[in-house]
PLY file of the C-alpha trace (Angstrom):
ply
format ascii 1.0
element vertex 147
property float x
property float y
property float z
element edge 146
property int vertex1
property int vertex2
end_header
48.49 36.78 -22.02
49.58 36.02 -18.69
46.20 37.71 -17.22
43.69 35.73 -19.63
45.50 33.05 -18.14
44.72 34.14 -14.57
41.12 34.82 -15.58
40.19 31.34 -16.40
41.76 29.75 -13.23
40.10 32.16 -11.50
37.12 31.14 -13.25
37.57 27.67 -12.22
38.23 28.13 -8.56
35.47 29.90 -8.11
33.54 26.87 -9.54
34.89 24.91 -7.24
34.86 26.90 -4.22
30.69 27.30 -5.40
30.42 23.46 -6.03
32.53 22.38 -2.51
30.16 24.69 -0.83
27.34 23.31 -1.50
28.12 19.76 -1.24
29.08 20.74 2.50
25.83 22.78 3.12
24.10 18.93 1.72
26.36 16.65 3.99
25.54 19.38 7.31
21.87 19.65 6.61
21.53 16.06 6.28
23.48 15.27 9.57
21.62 17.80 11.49
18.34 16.75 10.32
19.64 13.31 12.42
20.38 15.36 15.69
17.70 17.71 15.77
14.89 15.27 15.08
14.06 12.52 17.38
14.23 9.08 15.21
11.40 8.08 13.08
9.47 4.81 14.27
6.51 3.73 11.98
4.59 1.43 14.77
1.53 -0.49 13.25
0.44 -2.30 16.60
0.58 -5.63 17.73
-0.33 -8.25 15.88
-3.52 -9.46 16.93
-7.07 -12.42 15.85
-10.41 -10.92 14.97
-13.44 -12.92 13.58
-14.80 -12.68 9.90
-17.17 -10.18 8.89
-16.27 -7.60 11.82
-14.52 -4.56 10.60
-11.12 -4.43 11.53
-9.47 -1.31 13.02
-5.28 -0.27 11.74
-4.00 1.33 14.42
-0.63 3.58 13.49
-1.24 6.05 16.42
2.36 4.87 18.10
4.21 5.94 15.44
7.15 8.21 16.84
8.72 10.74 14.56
9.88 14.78 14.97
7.56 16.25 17.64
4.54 13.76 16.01
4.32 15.80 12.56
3.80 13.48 10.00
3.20 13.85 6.61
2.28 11.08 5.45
0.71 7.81 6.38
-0.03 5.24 3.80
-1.22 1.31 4.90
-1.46 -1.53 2.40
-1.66 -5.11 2.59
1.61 -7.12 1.54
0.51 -10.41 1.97
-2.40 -13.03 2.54
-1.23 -16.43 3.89
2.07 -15.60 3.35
1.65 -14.93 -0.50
2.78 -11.22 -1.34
-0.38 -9.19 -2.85
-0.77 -6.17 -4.96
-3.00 -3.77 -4.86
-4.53 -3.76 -1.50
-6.00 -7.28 -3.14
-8.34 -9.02 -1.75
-9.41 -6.25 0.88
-10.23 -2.76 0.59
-8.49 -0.43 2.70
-10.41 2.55 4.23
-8.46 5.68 5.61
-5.33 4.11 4.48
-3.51 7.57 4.35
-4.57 8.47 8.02
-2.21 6.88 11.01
-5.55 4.83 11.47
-7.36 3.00 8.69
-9.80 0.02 9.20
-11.20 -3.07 6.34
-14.14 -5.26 6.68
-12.70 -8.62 7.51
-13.76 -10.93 4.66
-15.68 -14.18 4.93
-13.44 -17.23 6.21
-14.50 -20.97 5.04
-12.66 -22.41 7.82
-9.63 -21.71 10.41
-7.60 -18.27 9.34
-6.62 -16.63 6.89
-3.41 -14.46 7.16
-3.26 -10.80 6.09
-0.19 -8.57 6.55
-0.52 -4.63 6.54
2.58 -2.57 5.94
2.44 1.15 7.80
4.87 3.38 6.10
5.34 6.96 7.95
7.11 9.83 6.04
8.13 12.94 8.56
8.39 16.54 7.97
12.24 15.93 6.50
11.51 13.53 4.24
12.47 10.13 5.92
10.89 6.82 6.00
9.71 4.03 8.16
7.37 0.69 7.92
6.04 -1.27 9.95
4.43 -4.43 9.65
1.04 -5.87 11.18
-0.05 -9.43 11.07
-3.72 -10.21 11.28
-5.19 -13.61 11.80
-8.94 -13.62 10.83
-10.91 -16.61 12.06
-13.37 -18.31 10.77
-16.76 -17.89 13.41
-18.33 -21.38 13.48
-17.88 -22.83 16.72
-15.94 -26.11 16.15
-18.66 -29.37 16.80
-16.82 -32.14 19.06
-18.23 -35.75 19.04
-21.99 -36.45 19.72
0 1
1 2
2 3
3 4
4 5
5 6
6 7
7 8
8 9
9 10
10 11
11 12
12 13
13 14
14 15
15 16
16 17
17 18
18 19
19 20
20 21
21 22
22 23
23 24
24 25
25 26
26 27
27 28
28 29
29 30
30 31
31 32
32 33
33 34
34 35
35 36
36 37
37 38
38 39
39 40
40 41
41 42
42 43
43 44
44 45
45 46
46 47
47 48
48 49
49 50
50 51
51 52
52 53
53 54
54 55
55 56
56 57
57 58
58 59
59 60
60 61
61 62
62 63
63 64
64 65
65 66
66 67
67 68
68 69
69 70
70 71
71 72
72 73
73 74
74 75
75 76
76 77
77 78
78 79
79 80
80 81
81 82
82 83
83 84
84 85
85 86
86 87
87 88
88 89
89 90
90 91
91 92
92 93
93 94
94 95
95 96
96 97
97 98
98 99
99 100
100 101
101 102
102 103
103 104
104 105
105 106
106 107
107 108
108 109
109 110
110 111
111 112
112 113
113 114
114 115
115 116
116 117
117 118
118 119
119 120
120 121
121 122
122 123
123 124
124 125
125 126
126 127
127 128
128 129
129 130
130 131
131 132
132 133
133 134
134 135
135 136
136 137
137 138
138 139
139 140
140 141
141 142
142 143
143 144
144 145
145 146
């Protein structure tokens, strides 16, 4: 009786011993993954005016991350005017998995319109950045001063 007894404890030590393993492989894999990689930067440019109808170029070439191996680059526009967007709505996005993507800048009745484009950079071990872009497209008539 007394070694039935002994079986199952062993049983459940051996569960834990498996379990607390593990959880400290996790904990050192994840901290290591911190020193051995230089820190992820998503970096979508400056923010910068263009005029209407041109086609406008994303730049996400700056982005810093371990030894420049990216998986994955994906660019969308958040907002127009301030207004949060979905769907990449109004303006179609072309490359916009590639660290550079470009979009025809629409038509502009008058002054700007404002668009925002998020970069978001995944690395090699599965982290994350964004970065955001602000665009100010401008309408191309030349203002008319008094006669």
């Amino acid at each position: 009786m007394n070694s039935m007894r002994m079986n199952k404890y062993v049983h459940v030590l051996l569960v834990f011993a498996i379990v607390f393993t593990a959880m400290q492989l996790l904990t050192w894999s994840t901290a290591e993954a911190g020193k051995k990689y230089p820190k992820l930067r998503a970096d979508a440019g400056e923010d910068f005016k263009t005029l209407e109808k041109k086609e406008v170029k994303l730049d996400g070439s700056d982005s810093k991350g371990a030894f420049k191996k990216f998986v994955d680059f994906e660019w969308e526009l958040v907002r127009v005017n301030g207004a949060k967007v979905q769907n990449n709505q109004p303006i179609e996005i072309n490359n916009d998995d590639k660290k550079t993507a470009s979009f025809m800048a629409p038509d502009v009745p008058s002054g700007e319109v404002t668009y925002e484009f998020k970069l978001k950079v995944k690395d090699e071990v599965d982290r994350e950045d964004d970065d955001i872009v602000t665009v100010h497209v401008m309408n191309q008539q030349v203002p008319v001063g008094p006669t």
